[in-house]
C-alpha positions as CSV (number, residue, x, y, z in Angstrom):
1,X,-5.6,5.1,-18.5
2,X,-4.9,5.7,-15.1
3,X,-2.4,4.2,-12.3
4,X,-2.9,4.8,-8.6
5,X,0.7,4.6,-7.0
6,X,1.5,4.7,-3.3
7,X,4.0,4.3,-1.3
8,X,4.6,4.1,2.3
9,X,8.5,3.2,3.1
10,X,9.8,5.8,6.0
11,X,12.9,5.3,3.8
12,X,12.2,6.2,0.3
13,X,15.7,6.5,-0.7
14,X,16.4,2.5,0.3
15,X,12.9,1.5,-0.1
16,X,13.0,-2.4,-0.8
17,X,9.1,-2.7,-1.4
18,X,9.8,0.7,-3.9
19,X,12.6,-1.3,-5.8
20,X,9.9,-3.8,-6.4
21,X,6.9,-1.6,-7.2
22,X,9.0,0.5,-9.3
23,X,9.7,-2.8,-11.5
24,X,5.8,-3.4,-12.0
25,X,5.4,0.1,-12.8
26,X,7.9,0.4,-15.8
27,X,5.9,-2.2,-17.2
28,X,2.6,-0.7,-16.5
29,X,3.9,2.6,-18.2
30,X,6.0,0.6,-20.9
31,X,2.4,-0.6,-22.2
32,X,0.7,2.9,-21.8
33,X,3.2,5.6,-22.4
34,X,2.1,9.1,-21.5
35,X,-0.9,7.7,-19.2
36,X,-1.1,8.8,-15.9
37,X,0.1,8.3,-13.2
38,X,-0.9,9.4,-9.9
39,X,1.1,9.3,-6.5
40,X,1.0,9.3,-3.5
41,X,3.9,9.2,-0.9
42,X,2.5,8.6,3.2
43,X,6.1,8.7,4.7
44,X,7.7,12.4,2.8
45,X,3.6,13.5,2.4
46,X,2.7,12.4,5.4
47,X,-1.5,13.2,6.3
48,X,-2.6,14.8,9.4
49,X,-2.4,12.6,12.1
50,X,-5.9,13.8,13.4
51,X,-7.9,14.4,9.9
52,X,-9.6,11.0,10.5
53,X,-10.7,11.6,13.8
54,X,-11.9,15.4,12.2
55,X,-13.9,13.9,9.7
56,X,-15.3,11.5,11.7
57,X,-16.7,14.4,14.3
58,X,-17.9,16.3,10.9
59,X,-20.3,13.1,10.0
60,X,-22.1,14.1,13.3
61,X,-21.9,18.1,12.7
62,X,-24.7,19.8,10.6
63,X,-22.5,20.9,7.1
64,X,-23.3,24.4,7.9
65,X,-21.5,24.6,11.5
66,X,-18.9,22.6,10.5
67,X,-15.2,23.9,11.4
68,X,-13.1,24.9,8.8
69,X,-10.9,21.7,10.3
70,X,-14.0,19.6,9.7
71,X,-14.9,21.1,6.3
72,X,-11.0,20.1,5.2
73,X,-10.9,16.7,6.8
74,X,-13.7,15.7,4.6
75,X,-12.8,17.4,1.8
76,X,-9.2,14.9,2.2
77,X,-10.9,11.9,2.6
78,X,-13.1,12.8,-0.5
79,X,-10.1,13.4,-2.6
80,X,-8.4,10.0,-1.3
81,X,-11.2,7.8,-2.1
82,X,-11.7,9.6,-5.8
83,X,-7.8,8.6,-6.3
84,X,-8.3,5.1,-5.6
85,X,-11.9,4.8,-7.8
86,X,-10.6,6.7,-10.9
87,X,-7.7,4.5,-10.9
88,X,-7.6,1.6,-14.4
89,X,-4.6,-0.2,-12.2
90,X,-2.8,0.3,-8.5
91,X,0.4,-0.8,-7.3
92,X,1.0,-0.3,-3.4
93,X,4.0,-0.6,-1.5
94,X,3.3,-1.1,1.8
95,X,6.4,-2.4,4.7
96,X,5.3,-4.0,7.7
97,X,6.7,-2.1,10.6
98,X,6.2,-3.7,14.3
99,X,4.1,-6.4,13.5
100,X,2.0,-4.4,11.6
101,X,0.9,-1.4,9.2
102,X,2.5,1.5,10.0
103,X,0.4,4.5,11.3
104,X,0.8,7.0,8.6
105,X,-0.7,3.7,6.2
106,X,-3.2,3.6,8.9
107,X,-4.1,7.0,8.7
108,X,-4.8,6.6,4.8
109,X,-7.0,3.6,4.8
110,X,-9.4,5.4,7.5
111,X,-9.6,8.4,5.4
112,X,-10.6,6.7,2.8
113,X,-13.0,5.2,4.5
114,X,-14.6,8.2,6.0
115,X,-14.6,9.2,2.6
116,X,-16.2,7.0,0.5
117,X,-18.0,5.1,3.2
118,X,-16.8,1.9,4.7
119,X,-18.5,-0.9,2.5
120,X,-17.7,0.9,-0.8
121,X,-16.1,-1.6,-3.4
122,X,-13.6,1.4,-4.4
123,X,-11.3,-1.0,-6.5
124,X,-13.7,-3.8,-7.6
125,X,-12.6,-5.4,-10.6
126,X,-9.3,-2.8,-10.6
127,X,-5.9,-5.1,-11.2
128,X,-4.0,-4.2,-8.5
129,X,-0.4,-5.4,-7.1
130,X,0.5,-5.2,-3.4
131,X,4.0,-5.2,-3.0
132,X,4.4,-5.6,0.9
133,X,8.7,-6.5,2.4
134,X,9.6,-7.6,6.4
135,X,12.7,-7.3,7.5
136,X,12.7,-10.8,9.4
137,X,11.0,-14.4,8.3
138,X,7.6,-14.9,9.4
139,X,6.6,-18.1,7.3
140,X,5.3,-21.6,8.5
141,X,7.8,-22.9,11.4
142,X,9.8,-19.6,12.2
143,X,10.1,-18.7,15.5
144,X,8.0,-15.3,14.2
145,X,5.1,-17.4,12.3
146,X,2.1,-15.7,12.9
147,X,3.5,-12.3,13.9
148,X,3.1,-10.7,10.8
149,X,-0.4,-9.0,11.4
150,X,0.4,-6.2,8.2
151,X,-0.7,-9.1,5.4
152,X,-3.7,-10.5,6.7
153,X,-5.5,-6.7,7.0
154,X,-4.0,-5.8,3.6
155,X,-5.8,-8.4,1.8
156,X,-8.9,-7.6,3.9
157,X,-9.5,-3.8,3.0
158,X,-7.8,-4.5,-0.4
159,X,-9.5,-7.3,-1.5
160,X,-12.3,-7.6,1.0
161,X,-13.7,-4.7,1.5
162,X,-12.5,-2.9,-1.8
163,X,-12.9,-5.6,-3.3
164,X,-9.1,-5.2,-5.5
165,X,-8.3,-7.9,-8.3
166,X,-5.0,-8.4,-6.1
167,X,-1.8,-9.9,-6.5
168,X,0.6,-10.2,-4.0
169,X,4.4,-10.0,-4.1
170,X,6.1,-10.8,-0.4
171,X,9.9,-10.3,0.3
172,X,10.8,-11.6,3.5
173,X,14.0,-11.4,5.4
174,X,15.4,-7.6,4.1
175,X,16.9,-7.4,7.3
176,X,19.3,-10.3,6.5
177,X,22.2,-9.0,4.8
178,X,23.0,-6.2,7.5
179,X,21.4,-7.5,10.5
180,X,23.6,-9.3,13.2
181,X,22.1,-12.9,14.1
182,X,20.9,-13.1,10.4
183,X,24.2,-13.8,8.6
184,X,22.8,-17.9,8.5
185,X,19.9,-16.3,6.0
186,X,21.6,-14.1,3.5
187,X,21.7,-16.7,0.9
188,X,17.6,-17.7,1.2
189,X,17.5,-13.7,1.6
190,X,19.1,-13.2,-1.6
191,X,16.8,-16.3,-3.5
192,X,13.6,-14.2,-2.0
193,X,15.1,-10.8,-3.7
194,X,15.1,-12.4,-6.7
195,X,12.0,-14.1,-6.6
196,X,10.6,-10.9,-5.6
197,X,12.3,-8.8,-8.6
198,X,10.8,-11.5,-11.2
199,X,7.0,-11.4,-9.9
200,X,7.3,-7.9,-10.0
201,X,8.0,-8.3,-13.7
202,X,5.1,-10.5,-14.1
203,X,2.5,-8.8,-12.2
204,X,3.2,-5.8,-14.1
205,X,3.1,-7.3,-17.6
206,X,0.1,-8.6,-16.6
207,X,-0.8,-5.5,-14.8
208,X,-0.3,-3.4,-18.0
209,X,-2.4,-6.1,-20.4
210,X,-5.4,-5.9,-18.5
Protein backbone atom coordinates (compact mmCIF):
# COMPACT_ATOMS: atom_id res chain seq x y z
CA UNK A 1 0.00 0.00 0.00
CA UNK A 2 0.84 3.29 -0.97
CA UNK A 3 -0.29 7.04 0.01
CA UNK A 4 0.52 10.05 -2.14
CA UNK A 5 0.80 13.17 0.30
CA UNK A 6 1.15 16.73 -0.76
CA UNK A 7 1.17 19.69 0.60
CA UNK A 8 1.24 23.21 -0.57
CA UNK A 9 0.78 25.75 2.53
CA UNK A 10 3.62 28.67 2.17
CA UNK A 11 3.33 28.21 5.93
CA UNK A 12 3.96 24.74 6.90
CA UNK A 13 4.57 25.39 10.45
CA UNK A 14 0.78 26.97 10.88
CA UNK A 15 -0.69 25.12 7.98
CA UNK A 16 -4.56 24.99 8.64
CA UNK A 17 -5.28 22.68 5.57
CA UNK A 18 -1.99 20.45 7.10
CA UNK A 19 -3.75 20.28 10.58
CA UNK A 20 -6.60 18.78 8.67
CA UNK A 21 -4.70 16.45 6.25
CA UNK A 22 -2.60 15.35 8.88
CA UNK A 23 -5.90 14.05 10.82
CA UNK A 24 -6.92 11.85 7.64
CA UNK A 25 -3.56 10.62 7.46
CA UNK A 26 -3.13 9.06 11.03
CA UNK A 27 -6.01 7.24 10.04
CA UNK A 28 -4.85 6.13 6.70
CA UNK A 29 -1.51 4.93 8.40
CA UNK A 30 -3.40 3.69 11.70
CA UNK A 31 -5.11 1.00 9.18
CA UNK A 32 -1.72 0.29 7.29
CA UNK A 33 1.11 0.59 9.59
CA UNK A 34 4.57 0.54 7.98
CA UNK A 35 2.96 1.34 4.39
CA UNK A 36 4.25 4.03 2.53
CA UNK A 37 4.08 7.00 2.36
CA UNK A 38 5.25 9.39 -0.10
CA UNK A 39 5.56 13.33 0.09
CA UNK A 40 5.66 15.94 -1.39
CA UNK A 41 6.02 19.56 -0.06
CA UNK A 42 5.56 22.55 -3.12
CA UNK A 43 6.06 25.53 -0.65
CA UNK A 44 9.79 24.25 1.33
CA UNK A 45 10.42 21.89 -2.09
CA UNK A 46 9.45 24.28 -4.27
CA UNK A 47 9.84 23.07 -8.42
CA UNK A 48 11.51 25.14 -10.99
CA UNK A 49 9.45 27.78 -11.85
CA UNK A 50 10.37 27.19 -15.62
CA UNK A 51 10.58 23.14 -15.88
CA UNK A 52 7.12 23.26 -17.37
CA UNK A 53 7.78 25.63 -19.93
CA UNK A 54 11.34 23.19 -20.50
CA UNK A 55 9.43 20.25 -20.95
CA UNK A 56 7.02 21.63 -23.05
CA UNK A 57 9.94 22.98 -25.66
CA UNK A 58 11.45 19.23 -25.29
CA UNK A 59 7.97 17.69 -26.75
CA UNK A 60 8.97 19.66 -29.89
CA UNK A 61 12.96 18.83 -29.74
CA UNK A 62 14.21 15.50 -31.36
CA UNK A 63 15.40 13.36 -27.80
CA UNK A 64 18.85 13.37 -29.12
CA UNK A 65 19.39 17.29 -29.26
CA UNK A 66 17.60 17.87 -26.34
CA UNK A 67 19.39 20.18 -23.62
CA UNK A 68 20.37 18.77 -20.64
CA UNK A 69 17.59 21.34 -19.17
CA UNK A 70 15.12 19.71 -21.46
CA UNK A 71 16.33 16.15 -20.75
CA UNK A 72 15.62 16.99 -16.71
CA UNK A 73 12.39 18.81 -17.22
CA UNK A 74 10.96 15.72 -18.54
CA UNK A 75 12.63 13.49 -16.56
CA UNK A 76 10.55 15.71 -13.44
CA UNK A 77 7.35 15.60 -14.91
CA UNK A 78 7.83 11.75 -15.44
CA UNK A 79 8.64 11.15 -11.90
CA UNK A 80 5.54 13.43 -10.75
CA UNK A 81 2.96 11.70 -12.73
CA UNK A 82 4.53 8.04 -11.62
CA UNK A 83 3.91 9.43 -7.79
CA UNK A 84 0.44 10.19 -8.31
CA UNK A 85 -0.33 6.65 -10.48
CA UNK A 86 1.51 4.26 -8.04
CA UNK A 87 -0.41 5.86 -5.37
CA UNK A 88 -3.46 3.14 -3.41
CA UNK A 89 -4.84 6.64 -1.69
CA UNK A 90 -3.97 10.61 -1.82
CA UNK A 91 -4.68 13.27 0.49
CA UNK A 92 -3.84 16.95 -0.85
CA UNK A 93 -3.74 20.08 0.98
CA UNK A 94 -4.15 22.65 -1.21
CA UNK A 95 -4.92 26.77 0.35
CA UNK A 96 -6.40 29.09 -2.01
CA UNK A 97 -4.29 32.14 -2.19
CA UNK A 98 -5.69 35.32 -4.23
CA UNK A 99 -8.59 33.91 -5.59
CA UNK A 100 -6.95 30.99 -6.69
CA UNK A 101 -4.25 28.09 -6.73
CA UNK A 102 -1.09 29.30 -5.91
CA UNK A 103 1.70 29.14 -8.54
CA UNK A 104 4.10 26.70 -7.09
CA UNK A 105 0.52 24.22 -7.09
CA UNK A 106 0.33 25.44 -10.54
CA UNK A 107 3.60 24.52 -11.48
CA UNK A 108 2.88 20.85 -10.22
CA UNK A 109 -0.39 20.08 -11.98
CA UNK A 110 1.34 21.21 -15.44
CA UNK A 111 4.22 19.02 -14.85
CA UNK A 112 2.28 16.35 -14.43
CA UNK A 113 0.59 16.97 -17.18
CA UNK A 114 3.48 17.23 -19.56
CA UNK A 115 4.32 14.12 -17.95
CA UNK A 116 1.82 11.74 -18.32
CA UNK A 117 -0.13 13.53 -21.01
CA UNK A 118 -3.07 15.70 -20.45
CA UNK A 119 -6.15 13.25 -20.79
CA UNK A 120 -4.44 10.53 -18.65
CA UNK A 121 -6.87 9.20 -15.87
CA UNK A 122 -3.73 9.17 -13.33
CA UNK A 123 -5.97 8.61 -10.15
CA UNK A 124 -9.07 6.84 -11.58
CA UNK A 125 -10.69 4.86 -9.20
CA UNK A 126 -7.78 6.06 -6.40
CA UNK A 127 -9.75 7.38 -3.00
CA UNK A 128 -8.52 10.58 -2.62
CA UNK A 129 -9.28 13.50 -0.05
CA UNK A 130 -8.72 17.24 -0.95
CA UNK A 131 -8.33 19.16 1.95
CA UNK A 132 -8.56 22.84 0.52
CA UNK A 133 -8.90 26.21 3.63
CA UNK A 134 -9.67 30.27 2.63
CA UNK A 135 -8.98 32.68 4.87
CA UNK A 136 -12.36 34.67 4.22
CA UNK A 137 -16.19 33.27 3.47
CA UNK A 138 -16.95 32.72 0.02
CA UNK A 139 -20.34 30.74 0.22
CA UNK A 140 -23.90 31.53 -1.22
CA UNK A 141 -24.78 35.40 -0.22
CA UNK A 142 -21.22 36.63 0.90
CA UNK A 143 -20.09 39.63 -0.44
CA UNK A 144 -17.03 37.18 -1.85
CA UNK A 145 -19.50 34.36 -3.39
CA UNK A 146 -18.08 33.32 -6.47
CA UNK A 147 -14.53 34.57 -5.91
CA UNK A 148 -13.19 31.44 -4.93
CA UNK A 149 -11.75 30.26 -8.38
CA UNK A 150 -9.12 27.52 -6.42
CA UNK A 151 -12.27 24.82 -5.90
CA UNK A 152 -13.91 24.66 -9.01
CA UNK A 153 -10.30 23.72 -11.00
CA UNK A 154 -9.38 21.37 -8.13
CA UNK A 155 -12.28 19.23 -8.72
CA UNK A 156 -11.70 19.55 -12.46
CA UNK A 157 -8.05 18.12 -12.81
CA UNK A 158 -8.77 16.00 -9.75
CA UNK A 159 -11.77 14.54 -10.49
CA UNK A 160 -12.26 15.41 -14.15
CA UNK A 161 -9.41 14.94 -15.75
CA UNK A 162 -7.69 12.47 -13.30
CA UNK A 163 -10.52 11.20 -12.77
CA UNK A 164 -9.89 10.92 -8.44
CA UNK A 165 -12.62 9.10 -6.23
CA UNK A 166 -12.64 12.61 -4.35
CA UNK A 167 -13.84 13.87 -1.21
CA UNK A 168 -13.75 17.21 -0.30
CA UNK A 169 -13.14 18.85 3.10
CA UNK A 170 -13.54 22.92 2.92
CA UNK A 171 -12.63 25.25 5.91
CA UNK A 172 -13.66 28.65 5.33
CA UNK A 173 -13.06 31.81 7.27
CA UNK A 174 -9.20 30.90 8.82
CA UNK A 175 -8.60 34.41 8.69
CA UNK A 176 -11.28 35.07 11.36
CA UNK A 177 -9.81 34.81 14.64
CA UNK A 178 -6.83 37.25 13.87
CA UNK A 179 -8.14 39.31 11.12
CA UNK A 180 -9.48 42.90 11.98
CA UNK A 181 -13.22 43.35 10.40
CA UNK A 182 -13.69 39.51 11.15
CA UNK A 183 -14.16 39.50 14.96
CA UNK A 184 -18.35 39.18 14.00
CA UNK A 185 -17.22 35.52 12.51
CA UNK A 186 -14.98 33.84 15.05
CA UNK A 187 -17.74 31.84 16.51
CA UNK A 188 -19.10 30.35 12.83
CA UNK A 189 -15.17 30.28 12.23
CA UNK A 190 -14.64 28.14 15.15
CA UNK A 191 -18.07 25.66 14.18
CA UNK A 192 -16.30 25.35 10.50
CA UNK A 193 -12.79 24.15 12.41
CA UNK A 194 -14.63 21.68 13.96
CA UNK A 195 -16.56 20.48 11.26
CA UNK A 196 -13.53 20.43 9.39
CA UNK A 197 -11.38 18.37 12.12
CA UNK A 198 -14.39 15.69 12.18
CA UNK A 199 -14.58 15.08 8.22
CA UNK A 200 -11.15 14.76 8.26
CA UNK A 201 -11.63 11.86 10.62
CA UNK A 202 -14.21 10.36 8.47
CA UNK A 203 -12.61 10.69 5.17
CA UNK A 204 -9.74 9.06 6.42
CA UNK A 205 -11.44 6.05 8.09
CA UNK A 206 -12.92 5.75 5.07
CA UNK A 207 -9.82 6.56 3.19
CA UNK A 208 -7.86 3.76 5.04
CA UNK A 209 -10.90 0.94 4.42
CA UNK A 210 -10.98 1.24 0.92
Amino acid sequence: MNLFRLDASIFPGTSGSAEIADIAEAQWTAAHPGAAVTRRHLATDALPADAWATAIAAGFTPEADRSAGQRDAVALGATLAAELENADAAILAVPLYNYGVSQHFKTWVDLVIAGAGPTTPLLKGTPTVLVTTLGGGYGPGTPREGWDHSTPYLRRVLADIWQADLTVIKRELTLAATTPGMESLKDLAEEQHTQALAAAREAGQALAGS
